[in-house]
C-alpha positions as CSV (number, residue, x, y, z in Angstrom):
1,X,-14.9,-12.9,-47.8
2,X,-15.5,-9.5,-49.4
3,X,-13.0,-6.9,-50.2
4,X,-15.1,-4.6,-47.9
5,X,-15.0,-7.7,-44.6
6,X,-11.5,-8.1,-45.4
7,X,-10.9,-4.5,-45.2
8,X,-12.8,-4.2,-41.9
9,X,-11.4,-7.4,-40.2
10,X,-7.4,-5.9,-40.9
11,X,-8.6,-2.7,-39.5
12,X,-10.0,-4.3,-36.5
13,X,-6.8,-6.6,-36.1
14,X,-4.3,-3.8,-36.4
15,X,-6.3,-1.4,-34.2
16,X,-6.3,-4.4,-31.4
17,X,-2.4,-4.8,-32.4
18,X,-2.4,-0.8,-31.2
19,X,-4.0,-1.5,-28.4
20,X,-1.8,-3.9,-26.7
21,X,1.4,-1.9,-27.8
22,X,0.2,1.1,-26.7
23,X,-0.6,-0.2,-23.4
24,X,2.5,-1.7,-22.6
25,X,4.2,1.2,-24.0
26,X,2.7,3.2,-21.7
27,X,3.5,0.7,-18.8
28,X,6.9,1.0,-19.4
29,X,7.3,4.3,-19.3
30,X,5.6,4.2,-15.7
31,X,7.2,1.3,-14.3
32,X,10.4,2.7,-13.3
33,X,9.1,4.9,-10.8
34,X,5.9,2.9,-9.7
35,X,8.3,0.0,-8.9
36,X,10.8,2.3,-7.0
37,X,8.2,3.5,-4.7
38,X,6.0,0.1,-4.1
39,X,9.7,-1.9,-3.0
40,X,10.3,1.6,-0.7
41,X,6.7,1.0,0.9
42,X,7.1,-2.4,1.4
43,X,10.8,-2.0,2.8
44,X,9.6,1.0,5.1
45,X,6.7,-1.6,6.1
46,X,8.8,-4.7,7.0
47,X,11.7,-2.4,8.8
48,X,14.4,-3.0,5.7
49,X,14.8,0.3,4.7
50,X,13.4,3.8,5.1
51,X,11.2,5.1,2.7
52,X,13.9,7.8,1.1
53,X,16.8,4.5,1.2
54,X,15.0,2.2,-0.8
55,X,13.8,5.1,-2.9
56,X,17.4,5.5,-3.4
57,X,18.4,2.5,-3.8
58,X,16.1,1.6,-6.5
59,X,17.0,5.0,-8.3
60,X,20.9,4.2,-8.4
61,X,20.5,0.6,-9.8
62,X,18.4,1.9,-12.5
63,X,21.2,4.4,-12.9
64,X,24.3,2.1,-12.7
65,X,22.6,-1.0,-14.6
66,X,19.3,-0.4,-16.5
67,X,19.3,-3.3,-18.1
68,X,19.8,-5.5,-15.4
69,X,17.1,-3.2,-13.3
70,X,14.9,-3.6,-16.2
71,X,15.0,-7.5,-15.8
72,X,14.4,-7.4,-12.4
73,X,11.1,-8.9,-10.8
74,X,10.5,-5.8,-9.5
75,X,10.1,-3.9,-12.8
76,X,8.5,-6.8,-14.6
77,X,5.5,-7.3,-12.0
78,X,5.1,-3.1,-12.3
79,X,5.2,-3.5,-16.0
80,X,2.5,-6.7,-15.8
81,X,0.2,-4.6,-13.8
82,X,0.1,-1.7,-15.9
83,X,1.0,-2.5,-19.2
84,X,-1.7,-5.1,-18.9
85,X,-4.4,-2.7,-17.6
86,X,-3.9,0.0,-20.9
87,X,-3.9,-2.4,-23.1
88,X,-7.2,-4.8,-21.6
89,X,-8.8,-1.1,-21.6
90,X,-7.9,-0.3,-24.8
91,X,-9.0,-3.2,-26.5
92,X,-12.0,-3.4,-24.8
93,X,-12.9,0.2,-25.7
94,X,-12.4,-1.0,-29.8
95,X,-14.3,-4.1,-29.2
96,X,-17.0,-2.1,-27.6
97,X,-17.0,0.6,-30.4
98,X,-16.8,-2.4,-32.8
99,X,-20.0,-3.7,-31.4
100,X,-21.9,-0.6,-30.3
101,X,-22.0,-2.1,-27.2
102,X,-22.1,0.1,-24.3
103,X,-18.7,0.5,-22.8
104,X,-19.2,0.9,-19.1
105,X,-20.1,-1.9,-17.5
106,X,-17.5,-3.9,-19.7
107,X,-14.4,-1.6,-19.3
108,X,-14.8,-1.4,-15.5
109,X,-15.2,-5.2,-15.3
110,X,-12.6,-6.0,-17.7
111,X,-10.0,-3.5,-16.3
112,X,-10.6,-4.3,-12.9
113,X,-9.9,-8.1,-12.8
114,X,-6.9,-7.9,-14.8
115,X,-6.0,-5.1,-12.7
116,X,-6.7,-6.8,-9.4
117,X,-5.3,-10.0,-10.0
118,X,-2.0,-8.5,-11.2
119,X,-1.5,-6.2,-8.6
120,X,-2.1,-8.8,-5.6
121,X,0.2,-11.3,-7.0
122,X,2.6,-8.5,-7.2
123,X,1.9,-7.9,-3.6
124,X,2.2,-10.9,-2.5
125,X,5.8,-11.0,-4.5
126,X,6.5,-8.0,-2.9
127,X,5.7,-9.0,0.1
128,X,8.1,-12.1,-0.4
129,X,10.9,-10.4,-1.6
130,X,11.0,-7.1,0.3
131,X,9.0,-8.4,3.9
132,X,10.1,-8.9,7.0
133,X,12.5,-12.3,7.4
134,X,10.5,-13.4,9.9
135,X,7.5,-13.3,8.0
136,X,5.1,-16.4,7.0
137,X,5.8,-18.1,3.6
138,X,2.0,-18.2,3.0
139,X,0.4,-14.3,2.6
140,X,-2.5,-14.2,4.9
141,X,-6.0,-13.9,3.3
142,X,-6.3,-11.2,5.1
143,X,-4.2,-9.8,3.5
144,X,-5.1,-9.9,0.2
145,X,-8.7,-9.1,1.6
146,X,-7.1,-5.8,2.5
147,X,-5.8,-5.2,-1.0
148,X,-8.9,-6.2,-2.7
149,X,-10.7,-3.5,-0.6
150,X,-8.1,-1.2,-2.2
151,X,-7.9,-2.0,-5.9
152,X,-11.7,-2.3,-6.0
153,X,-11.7,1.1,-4.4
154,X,-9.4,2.6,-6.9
155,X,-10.9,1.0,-10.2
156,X,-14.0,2.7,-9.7
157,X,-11.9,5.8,-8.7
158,X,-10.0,6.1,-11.3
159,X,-12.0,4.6,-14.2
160,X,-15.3,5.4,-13.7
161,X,-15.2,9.0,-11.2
162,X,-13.1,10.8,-14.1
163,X,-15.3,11.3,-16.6
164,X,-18.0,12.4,-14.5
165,X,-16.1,14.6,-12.6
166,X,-14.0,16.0,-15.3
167,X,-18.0,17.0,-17.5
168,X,-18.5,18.9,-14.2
169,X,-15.5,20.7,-14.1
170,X,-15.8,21.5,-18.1
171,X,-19.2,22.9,-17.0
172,X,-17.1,25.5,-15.0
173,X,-14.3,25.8,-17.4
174,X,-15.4,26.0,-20.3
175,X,-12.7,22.9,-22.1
176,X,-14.0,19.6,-21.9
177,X,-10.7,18.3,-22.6
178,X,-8.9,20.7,-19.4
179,X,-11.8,18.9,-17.3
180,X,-11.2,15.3,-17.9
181,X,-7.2,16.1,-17.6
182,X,-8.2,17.7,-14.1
183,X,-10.0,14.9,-12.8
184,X,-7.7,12.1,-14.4
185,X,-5.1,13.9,-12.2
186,X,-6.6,15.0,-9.2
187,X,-8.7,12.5,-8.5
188,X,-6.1,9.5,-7.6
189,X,-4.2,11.5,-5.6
190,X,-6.9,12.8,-3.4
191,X,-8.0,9.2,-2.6
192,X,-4.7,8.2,-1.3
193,X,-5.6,9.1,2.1
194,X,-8.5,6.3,1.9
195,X,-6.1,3.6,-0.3
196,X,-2.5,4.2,1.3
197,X,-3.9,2.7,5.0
198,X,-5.2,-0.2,3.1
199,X,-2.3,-0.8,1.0
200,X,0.0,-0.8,4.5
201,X,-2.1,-3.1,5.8
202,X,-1.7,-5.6,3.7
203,X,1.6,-5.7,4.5
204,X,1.5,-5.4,8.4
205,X,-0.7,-8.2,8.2
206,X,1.4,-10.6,6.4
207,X,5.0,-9.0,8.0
208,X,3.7,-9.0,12.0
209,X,0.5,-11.3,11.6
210,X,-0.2,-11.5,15.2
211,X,-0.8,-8.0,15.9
212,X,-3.5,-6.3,17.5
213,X,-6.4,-3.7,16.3
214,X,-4.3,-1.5,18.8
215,X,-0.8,-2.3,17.3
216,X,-2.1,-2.0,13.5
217,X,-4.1,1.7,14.0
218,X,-0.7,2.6,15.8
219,X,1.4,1.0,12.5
220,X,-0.7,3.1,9.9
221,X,0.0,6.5,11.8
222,X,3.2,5.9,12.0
223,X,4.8,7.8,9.1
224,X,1.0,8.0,7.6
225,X,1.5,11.4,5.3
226,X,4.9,10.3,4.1
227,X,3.1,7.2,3.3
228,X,0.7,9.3,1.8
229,X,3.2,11.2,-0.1
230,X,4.5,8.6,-1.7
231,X,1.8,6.7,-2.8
232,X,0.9,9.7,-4.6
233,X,4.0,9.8,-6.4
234,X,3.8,6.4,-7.6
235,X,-0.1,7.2,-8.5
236,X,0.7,10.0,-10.4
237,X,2.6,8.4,-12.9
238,X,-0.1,5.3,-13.7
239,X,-3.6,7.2,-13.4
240,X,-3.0,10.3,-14.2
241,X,0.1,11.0,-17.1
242,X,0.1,7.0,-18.1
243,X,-3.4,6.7,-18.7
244,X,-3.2,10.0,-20.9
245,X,0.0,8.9,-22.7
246,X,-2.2,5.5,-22.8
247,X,-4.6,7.5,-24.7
248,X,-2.9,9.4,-26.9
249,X,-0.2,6.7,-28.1
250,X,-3.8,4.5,-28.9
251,X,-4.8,6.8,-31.3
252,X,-1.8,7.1,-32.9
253,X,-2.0,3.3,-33.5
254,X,-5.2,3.5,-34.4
255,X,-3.9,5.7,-37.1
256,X,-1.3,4.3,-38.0
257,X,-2.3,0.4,-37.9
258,X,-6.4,0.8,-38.5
């Protein structure tokens, strides 16, 4: 191999290195809250806990025992999900460059099965851990029809709408960079009036599975724009500040490893 292959093989190598360790970086940092806020959701869904106790809850363990907190399944299945989902974006974006292969169709694939199939089985853990008692061993595949809706929803939300948005609102503005930022914010939060029903009915369905179209429309307007509220704090953090810490801590890889 030539000086010049070899050369161009480490850089590829250590800016794939980046890309993983960024990503999970990232997750990290979101998990904390992200995994506070899913467990309150899923407590407030089965009747465990109010929203703001669970919230608590989750808040003072961290507090009192981080380490133990942050070996607990339910920062570890946060951390999968997202840590995951930076770094399968990221290195598909280098292999893409790499290639000179158009990134679109590959990113939004990529992202969104890794993304998917993460978050359902964290779901469906959640649902196990923090559901009802009574509740079936075996998560209805309706279910996880419900959450597929969502998560296929939301990849193309917040993946694919940004950047399309955000050139719109630099059109306005002026800074292309103050658009995408706009977007990459704004944009996850607005859908959670769409996403938040679907997420919630996930977990009626698996927590009270013999329900009717009556008693589920009644279960998603109960405490709906708290629900709403919430989920918007816990989107916040992934979509909107993670995937621009994501970002930034990938180039500095790049940098420093390419």
């Amino acid at each position: 191999m030539s000086q010049g292959k070899e050369k161009d093989h480490g850089s590829f190598l250590g800016k794939t290195i980046g890309d993983v360790v960024a990503g999970f970086i990232a997750g990290a940092g979101v998990a904390p809250i992200i995994s506070a806020v899913d467990r309150a959701l899923a407590e407030n869904a089965s009747g465990k806990a109010t929203l703001g106790a669970s919230f608590k809850t989750s808040m003072k363990e961290l507090a009192a025992a981080p380490g133990a907190f942050l070996k607990s399944p339910q920062f570890l299945w946060i951390w999968l999900v997202y840590g995951g989902t930076y770094a399968t974006a990221n290195a598909c974006t280098t292999i893409c460059t790499r290639t000179d292969t158009d990134i679109a169709i590959p990113k939004l694939m990529s992202t969104f099965l890794v993304n998917t199939s993460t978050c359902i089985a964290k779901d469906r853990a959640f649902a196990q851990i923090y559901g009802a008692s009574n509740a079936p061993k075996v998560i209805p595949n309706a279910a996880y029809g419900a959450w597929l809706v969502r998560d296929v929803g939301s990849m193309g939300v917040f993946f694919t709408l940004p950047p399309i948005v955000g050139r719109k609102i630099a059109d306005a503005t002026g800074s292309e960079k103050s658009g995408y930022y706009a977007a990459q914010m704004g944009l996850p939060l607005v859908f959670q009036t769409i996403f938040t029903p679907l997420h919630l009915l996930g977990y009626d369905i698996t927590n009270n599975p013999n329900n009717t179209f009556a008693q589920r429309i009644q279960f998603l307007k109960k405490d709906y724009f708290k629900n709403v509220g919430m989920r918007c704090v816990r989107q916040a953090p992934p979509w909107s500040f993670g995937t621009i810490a994501n970002t930034e801590m990938r180039a500095k890889f790049h940098n420093i490893l390419g």
